[in-house]
N, C-alpha and C positions, 0 to 999 in steps of 0.2 A: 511412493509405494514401498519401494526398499524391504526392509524388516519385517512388512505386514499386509502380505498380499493377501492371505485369506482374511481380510478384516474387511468389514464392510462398514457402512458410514454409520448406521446405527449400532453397531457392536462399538467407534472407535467415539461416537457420545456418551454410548456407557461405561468404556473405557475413563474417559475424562471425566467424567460425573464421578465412578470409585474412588481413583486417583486420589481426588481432593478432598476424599471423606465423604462425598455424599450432603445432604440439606443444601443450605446454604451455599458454604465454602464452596461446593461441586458446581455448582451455578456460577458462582462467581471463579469458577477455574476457564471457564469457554470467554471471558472477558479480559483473563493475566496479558499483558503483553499489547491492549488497546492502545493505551497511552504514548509508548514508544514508537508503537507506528503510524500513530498522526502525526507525533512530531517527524519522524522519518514523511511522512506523506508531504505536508506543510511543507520541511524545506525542500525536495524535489519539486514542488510547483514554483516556490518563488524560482528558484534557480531555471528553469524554464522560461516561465514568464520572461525573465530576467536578460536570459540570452535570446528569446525571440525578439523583445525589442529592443534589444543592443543590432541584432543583424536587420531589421527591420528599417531603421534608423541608418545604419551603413549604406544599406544598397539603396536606399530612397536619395543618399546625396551623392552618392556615388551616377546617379541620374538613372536608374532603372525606375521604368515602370511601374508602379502599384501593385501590376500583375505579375511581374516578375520577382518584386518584392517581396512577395506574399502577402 
C-alpha cells in the first residue's frame, strides 16, 4: 500500500494499462516480470522438494516411524 493508499485496484489497472502506452504494449505491461518469477517459483520447489526428501530419507534410517518421518 505505501505511496498509494487512495488507489483502488481498478484506478492501479488503469494505472498500468497508461504506463505502458495503452493498446497492446499496456496489456502486455500486466505480464512484464512473468518469466522471472517462474523461474524464481521453479527453483524454490525443486529446492523443497529436495530438502524434504533428503530429511525424509534421514529419519527413515535413523529408524523413525513413517509417521514421525513425515
Amino acid at each position: 500500500m505505501g505511496r498509494f493508499r487512495t488507489e483502488n485496484t481498478a484506478v492501479a489497472f488503469r494505472n498500468v494499462y497508461k504506463t505502458a502506452g495503452g493498446g497492446l504494449p499496456g496489456v502486455a505491461a500486466f505480464w512484464s516480470g512473468f518469466t522471472p518469477k517462474m523461474v524464481e517459483s521453479a527453483s524454490k520447489g525443486a529446492v523443497l522438494l529436495v530438502a524434504k526428501e533428503a530429511l525424509l530419507s534421514a529419519t527413515s534410517e535413523a529408524g523413525l516411524s513413517p509417521t514421525l518421518a513425515g
